[in-house]
FIKOLSE-176523 format. One record per residue (C-alpha): x, y, z; residue in one letter. Coordinates in steps of 0.5 Angstrom, whole numbers. Example, Ala and Ser with C-alpha at 12.3 -4.5 7.8 and 13.67 -1.06 7.14 Angstrom:
% FIKOLSE-176523
{{25, -9, 16}, 'A'}
{{27, -2, 14}, 'S'}
***
This chain:
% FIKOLSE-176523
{{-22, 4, -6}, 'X'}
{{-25, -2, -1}, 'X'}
{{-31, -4, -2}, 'X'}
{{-32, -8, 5}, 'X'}
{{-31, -2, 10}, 'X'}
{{-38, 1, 11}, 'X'}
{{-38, 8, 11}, 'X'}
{{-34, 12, 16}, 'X'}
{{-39, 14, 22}, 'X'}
{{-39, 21, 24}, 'X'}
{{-34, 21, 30}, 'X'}
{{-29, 18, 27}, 'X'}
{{-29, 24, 21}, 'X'}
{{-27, 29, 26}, 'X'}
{{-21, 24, 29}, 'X'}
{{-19, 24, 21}, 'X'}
{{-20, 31, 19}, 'X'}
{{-14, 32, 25}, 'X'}
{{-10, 27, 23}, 'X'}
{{-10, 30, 16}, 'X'}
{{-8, 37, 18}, 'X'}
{{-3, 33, 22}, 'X'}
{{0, 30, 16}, 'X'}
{{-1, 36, 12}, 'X'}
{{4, 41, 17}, 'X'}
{{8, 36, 17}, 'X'}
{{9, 37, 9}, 'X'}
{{10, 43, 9}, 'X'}
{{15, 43, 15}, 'X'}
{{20, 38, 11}, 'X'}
{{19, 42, 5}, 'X'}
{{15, 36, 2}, 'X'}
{{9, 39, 0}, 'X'}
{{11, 41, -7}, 'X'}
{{12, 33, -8}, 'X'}
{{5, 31, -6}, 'X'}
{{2, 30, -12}, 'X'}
{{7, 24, -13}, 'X'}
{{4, 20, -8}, 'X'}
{{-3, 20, -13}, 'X'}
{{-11, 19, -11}, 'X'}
{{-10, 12, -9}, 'X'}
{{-6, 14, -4}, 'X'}
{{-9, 20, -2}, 'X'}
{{-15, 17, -1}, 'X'}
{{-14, 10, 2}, 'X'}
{{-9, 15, 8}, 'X'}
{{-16, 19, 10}, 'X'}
{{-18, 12, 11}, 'X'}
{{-12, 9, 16}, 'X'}
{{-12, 16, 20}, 'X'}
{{-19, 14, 22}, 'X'}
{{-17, 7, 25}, 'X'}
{{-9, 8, 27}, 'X'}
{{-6, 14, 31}, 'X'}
{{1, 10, 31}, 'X'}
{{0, 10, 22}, 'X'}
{{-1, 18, 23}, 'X'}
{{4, 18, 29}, 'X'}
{{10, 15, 25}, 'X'}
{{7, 20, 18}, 'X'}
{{8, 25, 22}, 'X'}
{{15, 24, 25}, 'X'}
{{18, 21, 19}, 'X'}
{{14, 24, 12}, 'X'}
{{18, 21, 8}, 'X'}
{{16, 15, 10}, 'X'}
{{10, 15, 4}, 'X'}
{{15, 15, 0}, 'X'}
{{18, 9, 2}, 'X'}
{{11, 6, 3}, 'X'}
{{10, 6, -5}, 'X'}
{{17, 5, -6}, 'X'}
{{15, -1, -12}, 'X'}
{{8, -2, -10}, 'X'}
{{10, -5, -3}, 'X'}
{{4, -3, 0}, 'X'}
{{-1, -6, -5}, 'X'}
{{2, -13, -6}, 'X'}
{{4, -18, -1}, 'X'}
{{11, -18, -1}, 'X'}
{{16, -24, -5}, 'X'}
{{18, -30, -1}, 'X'}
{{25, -26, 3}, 'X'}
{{24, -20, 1}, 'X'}
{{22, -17, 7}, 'X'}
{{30, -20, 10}, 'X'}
{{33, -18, 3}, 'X'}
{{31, -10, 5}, 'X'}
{{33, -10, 12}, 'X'}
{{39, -13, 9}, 'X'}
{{40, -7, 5}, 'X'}
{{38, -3, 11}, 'X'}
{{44, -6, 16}, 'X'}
{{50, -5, 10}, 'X'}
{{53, 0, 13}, 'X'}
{{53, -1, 20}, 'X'}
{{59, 0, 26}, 'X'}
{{56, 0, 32}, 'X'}
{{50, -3, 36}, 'X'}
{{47, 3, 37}, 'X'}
{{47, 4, 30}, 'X'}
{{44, -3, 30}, 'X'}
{{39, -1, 34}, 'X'}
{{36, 5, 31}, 'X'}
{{36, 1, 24}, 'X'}
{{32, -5, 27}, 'X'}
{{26, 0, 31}, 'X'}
{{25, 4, 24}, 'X'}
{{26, -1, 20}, 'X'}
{{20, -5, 25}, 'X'}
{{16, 2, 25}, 'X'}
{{17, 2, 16}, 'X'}
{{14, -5, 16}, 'X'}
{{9, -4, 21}, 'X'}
{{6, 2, 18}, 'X'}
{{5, -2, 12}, 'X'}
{{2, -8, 15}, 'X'}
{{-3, -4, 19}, 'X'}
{{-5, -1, 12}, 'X'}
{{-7, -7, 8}, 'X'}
{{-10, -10, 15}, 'X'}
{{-15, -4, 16}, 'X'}
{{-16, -3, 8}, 'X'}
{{-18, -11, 8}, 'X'}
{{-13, -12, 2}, 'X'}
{{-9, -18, 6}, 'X'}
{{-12, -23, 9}, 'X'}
{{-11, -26, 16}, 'X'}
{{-6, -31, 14}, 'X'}
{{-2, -25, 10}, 'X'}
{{-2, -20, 16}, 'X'}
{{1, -26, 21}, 'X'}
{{6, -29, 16}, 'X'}
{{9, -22, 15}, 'X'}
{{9, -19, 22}, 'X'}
{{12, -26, 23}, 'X'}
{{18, -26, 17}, 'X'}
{{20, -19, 20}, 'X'}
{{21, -22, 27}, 'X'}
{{25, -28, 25}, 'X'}
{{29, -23, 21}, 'X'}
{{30, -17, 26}, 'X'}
{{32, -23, 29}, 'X'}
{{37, -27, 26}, 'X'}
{{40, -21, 22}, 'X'}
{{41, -17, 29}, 'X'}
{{44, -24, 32}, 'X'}
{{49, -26, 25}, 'X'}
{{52, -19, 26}, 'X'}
{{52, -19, 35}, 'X'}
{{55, -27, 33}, 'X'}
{{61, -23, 29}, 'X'}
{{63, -18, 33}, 'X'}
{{63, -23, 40}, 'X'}
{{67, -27, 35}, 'X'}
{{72, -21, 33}, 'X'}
{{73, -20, 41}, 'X'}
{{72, -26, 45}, 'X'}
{{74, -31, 40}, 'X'}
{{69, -36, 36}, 'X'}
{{65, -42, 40}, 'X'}
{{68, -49, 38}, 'X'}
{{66, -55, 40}, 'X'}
{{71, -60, 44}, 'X'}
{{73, -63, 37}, 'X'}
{{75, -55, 34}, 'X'}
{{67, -54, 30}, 'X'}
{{66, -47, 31}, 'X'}
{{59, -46, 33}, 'X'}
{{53, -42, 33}, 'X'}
{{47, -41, 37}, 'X'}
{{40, -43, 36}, 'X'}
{{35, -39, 37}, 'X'}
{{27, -43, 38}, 'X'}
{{21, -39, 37}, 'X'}
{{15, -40, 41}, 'X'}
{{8, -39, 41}, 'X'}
{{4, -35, 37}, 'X'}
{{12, -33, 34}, 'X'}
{{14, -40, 33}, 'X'}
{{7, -42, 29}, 'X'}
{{8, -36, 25}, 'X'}
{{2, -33, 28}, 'X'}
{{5, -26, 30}, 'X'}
{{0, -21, 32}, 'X'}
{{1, -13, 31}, 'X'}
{{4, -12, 38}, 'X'}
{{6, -19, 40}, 'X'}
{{12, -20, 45}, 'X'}
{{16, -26, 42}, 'X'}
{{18, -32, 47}, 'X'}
{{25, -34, 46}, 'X'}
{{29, -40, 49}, 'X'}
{{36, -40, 47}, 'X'}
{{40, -47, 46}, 'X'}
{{47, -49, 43}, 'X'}
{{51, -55, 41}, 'X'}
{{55, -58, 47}, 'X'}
{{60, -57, 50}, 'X'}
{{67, -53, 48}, 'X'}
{{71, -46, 48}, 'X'}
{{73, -40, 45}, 'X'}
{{78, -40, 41}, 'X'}
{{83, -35, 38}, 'X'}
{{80, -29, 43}, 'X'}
{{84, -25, 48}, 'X'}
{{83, -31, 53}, 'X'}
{{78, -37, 52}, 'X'}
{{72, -37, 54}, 'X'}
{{67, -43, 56}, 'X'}
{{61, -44, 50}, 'X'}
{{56, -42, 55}, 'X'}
{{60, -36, 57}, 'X'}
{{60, -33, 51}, 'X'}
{{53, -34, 49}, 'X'}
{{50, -31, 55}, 'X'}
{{53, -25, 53}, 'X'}
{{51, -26, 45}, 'X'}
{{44, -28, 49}, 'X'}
{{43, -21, 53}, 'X'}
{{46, -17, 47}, 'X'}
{{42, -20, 42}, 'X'}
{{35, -19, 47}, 'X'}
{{38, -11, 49}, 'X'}
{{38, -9, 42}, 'X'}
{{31, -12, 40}, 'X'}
{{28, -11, 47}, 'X'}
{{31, -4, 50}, 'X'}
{{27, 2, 50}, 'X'}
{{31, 8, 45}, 'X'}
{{28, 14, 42}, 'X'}
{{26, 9, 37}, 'X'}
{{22, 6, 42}, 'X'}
{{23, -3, 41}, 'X'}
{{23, -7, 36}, 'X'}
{{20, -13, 40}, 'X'}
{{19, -14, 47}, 'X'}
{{22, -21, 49}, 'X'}
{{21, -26, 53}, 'X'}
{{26, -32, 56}, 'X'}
{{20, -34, 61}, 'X'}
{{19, -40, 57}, 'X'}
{{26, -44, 59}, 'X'}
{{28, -48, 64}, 'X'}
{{27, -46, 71}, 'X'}
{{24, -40, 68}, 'X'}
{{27, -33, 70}, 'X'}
{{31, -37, 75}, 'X'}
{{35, -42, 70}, 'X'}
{{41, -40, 66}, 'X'}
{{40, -35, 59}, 'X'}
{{43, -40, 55}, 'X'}
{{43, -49, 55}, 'X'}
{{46, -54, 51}, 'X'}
{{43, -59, 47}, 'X'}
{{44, -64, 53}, 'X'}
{{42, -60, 58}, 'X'}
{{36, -58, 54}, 'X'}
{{34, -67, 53}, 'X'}
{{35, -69, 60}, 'X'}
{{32, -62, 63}, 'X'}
{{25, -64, 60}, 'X'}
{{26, -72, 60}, 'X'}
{{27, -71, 68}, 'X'}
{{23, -65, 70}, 'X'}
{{20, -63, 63}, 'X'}
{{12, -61, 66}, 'X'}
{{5, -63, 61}, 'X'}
{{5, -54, 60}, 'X'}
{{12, -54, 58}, 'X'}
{{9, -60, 53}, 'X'}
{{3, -56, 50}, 'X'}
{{9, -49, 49}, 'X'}
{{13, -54, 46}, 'X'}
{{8, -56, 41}, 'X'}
{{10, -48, 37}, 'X'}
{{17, -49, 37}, 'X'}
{{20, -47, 31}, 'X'}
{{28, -45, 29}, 'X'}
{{27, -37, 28}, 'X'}
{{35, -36, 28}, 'X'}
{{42, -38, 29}, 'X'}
{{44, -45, 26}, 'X'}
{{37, -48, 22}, 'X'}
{{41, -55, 22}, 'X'}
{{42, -56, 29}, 'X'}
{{36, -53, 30}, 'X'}
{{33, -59, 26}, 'X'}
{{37, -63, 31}, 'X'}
{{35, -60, 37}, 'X'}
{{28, -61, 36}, 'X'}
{{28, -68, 33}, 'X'}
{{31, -69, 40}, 'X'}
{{25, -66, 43}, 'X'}
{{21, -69, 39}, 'X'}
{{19, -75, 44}, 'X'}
{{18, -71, 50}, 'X'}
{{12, -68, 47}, 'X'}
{{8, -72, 43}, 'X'}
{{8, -79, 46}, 'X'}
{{7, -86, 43}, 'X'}
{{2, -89, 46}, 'X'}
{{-5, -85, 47}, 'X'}
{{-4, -79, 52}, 'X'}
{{-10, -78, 56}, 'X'}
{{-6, -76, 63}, 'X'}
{{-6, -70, 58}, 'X'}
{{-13, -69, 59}, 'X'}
{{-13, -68, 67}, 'X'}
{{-6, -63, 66}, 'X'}
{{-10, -60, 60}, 'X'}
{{-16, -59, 64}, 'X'}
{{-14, -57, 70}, 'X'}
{{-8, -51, 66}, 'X'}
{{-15, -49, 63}, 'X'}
{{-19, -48, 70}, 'X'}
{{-12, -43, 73}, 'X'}
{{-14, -39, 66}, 'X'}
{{-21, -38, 67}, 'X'}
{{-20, -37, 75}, 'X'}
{{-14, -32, 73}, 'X'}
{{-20, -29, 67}, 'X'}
{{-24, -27, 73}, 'X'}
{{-20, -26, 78}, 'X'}
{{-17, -20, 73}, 'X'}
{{-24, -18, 71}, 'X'}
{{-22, -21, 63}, 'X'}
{{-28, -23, 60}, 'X'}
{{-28, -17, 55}, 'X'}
{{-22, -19, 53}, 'X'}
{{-22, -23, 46}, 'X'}
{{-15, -27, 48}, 'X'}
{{-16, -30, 54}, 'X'}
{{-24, -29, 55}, 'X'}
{{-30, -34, 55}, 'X'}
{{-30, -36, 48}, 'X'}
{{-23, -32, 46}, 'X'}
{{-18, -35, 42}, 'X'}
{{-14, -39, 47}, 'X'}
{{-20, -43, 48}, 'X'}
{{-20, -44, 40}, 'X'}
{{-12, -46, 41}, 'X'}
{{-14, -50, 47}, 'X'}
{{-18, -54, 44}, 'X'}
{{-13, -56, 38}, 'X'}
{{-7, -57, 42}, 'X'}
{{-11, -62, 46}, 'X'}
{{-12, -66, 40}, 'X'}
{{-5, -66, 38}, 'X'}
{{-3, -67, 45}, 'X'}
{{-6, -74, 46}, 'X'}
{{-6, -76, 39}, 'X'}
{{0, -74, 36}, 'X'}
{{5, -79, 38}, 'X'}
{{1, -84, 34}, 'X'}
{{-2, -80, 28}, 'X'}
{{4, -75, 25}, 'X'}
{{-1, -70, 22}, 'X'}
{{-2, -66, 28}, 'X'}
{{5, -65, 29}, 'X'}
{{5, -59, 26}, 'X'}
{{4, -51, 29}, 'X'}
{{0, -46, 27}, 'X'}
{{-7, -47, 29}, 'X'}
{{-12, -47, 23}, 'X'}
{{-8, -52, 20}, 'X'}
{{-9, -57, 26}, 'X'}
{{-17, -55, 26}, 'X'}
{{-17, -58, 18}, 'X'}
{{-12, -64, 20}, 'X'}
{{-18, -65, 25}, 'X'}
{{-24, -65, 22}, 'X'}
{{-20, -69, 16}, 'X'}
{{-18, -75, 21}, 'X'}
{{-25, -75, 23}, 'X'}
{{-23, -72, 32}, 'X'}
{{-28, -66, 30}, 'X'}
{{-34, -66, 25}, 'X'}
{{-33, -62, 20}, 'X'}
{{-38, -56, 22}, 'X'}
{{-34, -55, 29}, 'X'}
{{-29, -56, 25}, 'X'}
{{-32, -49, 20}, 'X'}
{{-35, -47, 26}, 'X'}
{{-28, -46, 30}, 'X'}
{{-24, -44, 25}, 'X'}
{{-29, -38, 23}, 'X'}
{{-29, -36, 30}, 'X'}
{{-21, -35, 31}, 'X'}
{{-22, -31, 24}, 'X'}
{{-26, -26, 26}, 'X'}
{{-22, -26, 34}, 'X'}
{{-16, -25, 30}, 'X'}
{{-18, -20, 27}, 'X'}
{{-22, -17, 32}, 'X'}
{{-15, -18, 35}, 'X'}
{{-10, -14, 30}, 'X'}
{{-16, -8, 30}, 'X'}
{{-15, -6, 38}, 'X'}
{{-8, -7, 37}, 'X'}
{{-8, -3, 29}, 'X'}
{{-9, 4, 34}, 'X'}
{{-3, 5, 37}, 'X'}
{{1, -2, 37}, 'X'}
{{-1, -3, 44}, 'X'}
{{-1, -10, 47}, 'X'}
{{-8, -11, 47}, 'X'}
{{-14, -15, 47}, 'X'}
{{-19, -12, 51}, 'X'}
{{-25, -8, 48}, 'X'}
{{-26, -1, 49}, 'X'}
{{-31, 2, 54}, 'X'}
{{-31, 9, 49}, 'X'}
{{-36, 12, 44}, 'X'}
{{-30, 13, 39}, 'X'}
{{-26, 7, 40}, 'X'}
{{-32, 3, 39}, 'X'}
{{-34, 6, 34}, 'X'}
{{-27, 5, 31}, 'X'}
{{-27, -2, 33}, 'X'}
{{-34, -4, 30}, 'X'}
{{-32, 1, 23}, 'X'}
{{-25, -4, 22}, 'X'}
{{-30, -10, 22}, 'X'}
{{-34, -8, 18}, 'X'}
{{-39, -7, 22}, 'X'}
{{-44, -1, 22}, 'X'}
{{-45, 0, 29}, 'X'}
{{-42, -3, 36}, 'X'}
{{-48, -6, 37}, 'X'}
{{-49, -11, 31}, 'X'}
{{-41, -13, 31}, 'X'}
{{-43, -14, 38}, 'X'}
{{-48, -19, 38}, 'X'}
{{-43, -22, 32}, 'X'}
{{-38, -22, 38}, 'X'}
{{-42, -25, 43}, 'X'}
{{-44, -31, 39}, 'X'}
***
């Protein structure tokens, strides 16, 4: 049993011994009761623990109860999984499918399979921080490239196969941002999205040729209705292509060239800070690799960059302007003191420095703390100080999200929802993990 939760507060008791019930009706109605002694004490005791905290877990039992069985399958739930495991089994899952639909349903429940076992070693302390984002991670980057590698060959089957002017066929790149890009994904997170390929060409061996851009727009939106689409299923993940040029306004897709000249001639200092994530999550990597090296020099600068600072400073005043005007100061992502500040005050660092010094030319947040801290930009007790106040807003994060997976980063305003909140922490009451929070 985990040692690090306090005991379970009286209000949530009765919220487990309902979802206890619920799991139990559950067996039965699928005939599964006579088997529930296969699933042992360990798990019988930890699943009265993660009701308490996660109405989604106890949703997904309920609708699905031979899922605890897919749960324990080779003690996935008690141990990280290997290195390109969590893409080997969504391969097996998508082996026999025919149709997009079919793509879609395998996707969602996959998604709601790993979900549910991500959630459970995060509540029960049996996976660190960086275990819980790097697999929440790897499952988008394989939803997202085994739905596009089977979306590809069936767009080839019926368009014809991209090929550049020389006759190379072609594939599409697929840059991850953000949280996804830094392999920081939380539990309910959007995945921001650019698409990109090689250059210029046609289509061949179709009915009739299509231009390059013509055929990946149309993989593009394929690929974002089966990972975006609500179904019965619910999504997979909610996507958004806001981040490529010209936003909402600019073509789905853009070539390599487009792409350069774009943000040498227009490229803007926030593009710059989004840029600093960017990361191959799907399509061709060796392109991908090529595409960034061309990217390269419009975000890191060679000389010392403090025109950066007044960007900087004046993107952090619209956030705080926008966090009051939406009334956000409770709100762990985007309040005074959240997490953006603490990814703020990083890349910052990176912007300014990083042309000149490589070691901060690198994406996940923790890593650039201790990269500044080790160069001398921060004393080492900021440096702790930092890095231990993102750790507990992370986990802060992945608690309010663990309920229901709704994107979220507000604190509840309810007895029972602090109490869950506080409880997941490791705190006794709101109070005490209140006054750890405001500190």
């Amino acid at each position: 049993m985990p040692s690090t939760l306090p005991p379970l507060p009286a209000l949530l008791e009765t919220l487990r011994d309902h979802h206890l019930e619920q799991w139990t009706a559950a067996l039965e109605q699928a005939a599964l009761s006579m088997r529930r002694a296969e699933l042992g004490e360990r798990f019988e005791q930890e699943l009265a623990l993660v009701l308490a905290a996660s109405d989604y877990v106890a949703e997904q039992l309920r609708r699905d109860p031979e899922l605890a069985w897919r749960l324990l399958a080779d003690e996935r739930l008690w141990r990280p999984l290997a290195e390109g495991e969590l893409r080997s089994l969504l391969q097996q899952a998508l082996g026999d499918v025919a149709t997009e639909e079919q793509l879609a349903q395998v996707l969602r429940r996959f998604r709601q399979w790993q979900q549910v076992r991500i959630i459970w070693r995060d509540v029960l302390k049996l996976a660190p921080l960086q275990e819980t984002t790097r697999d929440l991670s790897d499952m988008a980057d394989a939803c997202i490239d085994e739905a596009y590698q089977w979306l590809y060959g069936q767009c080839c089957s019926s368009l014809g196969e991209p090929r550049s002017r020389d006759g190379v066929p072609q594939h599409m790149v697929v840059l991850g941002m953000g949280k996804l890009g830094a392999v920081e994904l939380n539990l309910s997170s959007d995945i921001d999205l650019i698409f990109a390929y090689p250059e210029a060409g046609e289509t061949g061996g179709g009915r009739r040729s299509l231009s390059n851009q013509e055929f990946f727009i149309r993989l593009g939106q394929k690929l974002i209705k089966a990972l975006d689409a609500p179904t019965v299923d619910g999504f997979v993940f909610r996507v958004d292509m806001r981040l490529r040029p010209y936003g909402d306004s600019g073509a789905l897709v853009f070539s390599f060239d487009a792409l350069e000249q774009y943000y040498q001639s227009q490229g803007r200092d926030w593009e710059r800070y989004a840029m600093i994530k960017a990361r191959v999550v799907a399509g061709d990597q060796q392109a991908g690799a090529e595409l960034l090296a061309m990217l390269r020099p419009f975000v890191y600068r060679r000389y010392l960059d403090f025109a950066a600072i007044d960007a900087l400073r004046n993107l952090k005043q619209m956030i705080q302007r926008e966090v009051q005007r939406k009334g956000l100061q409770d709100n762990v992502k985007l309040g005074s003191g959240g997490i953006r500040e603490v990814e703020f005050i990083g890349q910052a660092f990176q912007l300014i420095h990083g042309g000149r010094d490589r070691s901060l030319q690198q994406r996940p947040i923790l890593g650039v703390l201790h990269t500044l801290g080790a160069n001398g930009y921060l004393p080492e007790a900021a440096v702790q100080e930092l890095a231990q106040a993102y750790c507990f807003l992370r986990d802060t994060e992945h608690a309010l999200q663990a309920v229901d997976d709704r994107q979220t980063q507000m604190l509840p305003i309810d007895a029972q929802g602090q109490a869950r909140i506080a409880w997941m922490l490791g705190f006794a009451d709101w109070d005490a993990f209140r006054a750890r929070l405001d500190a």
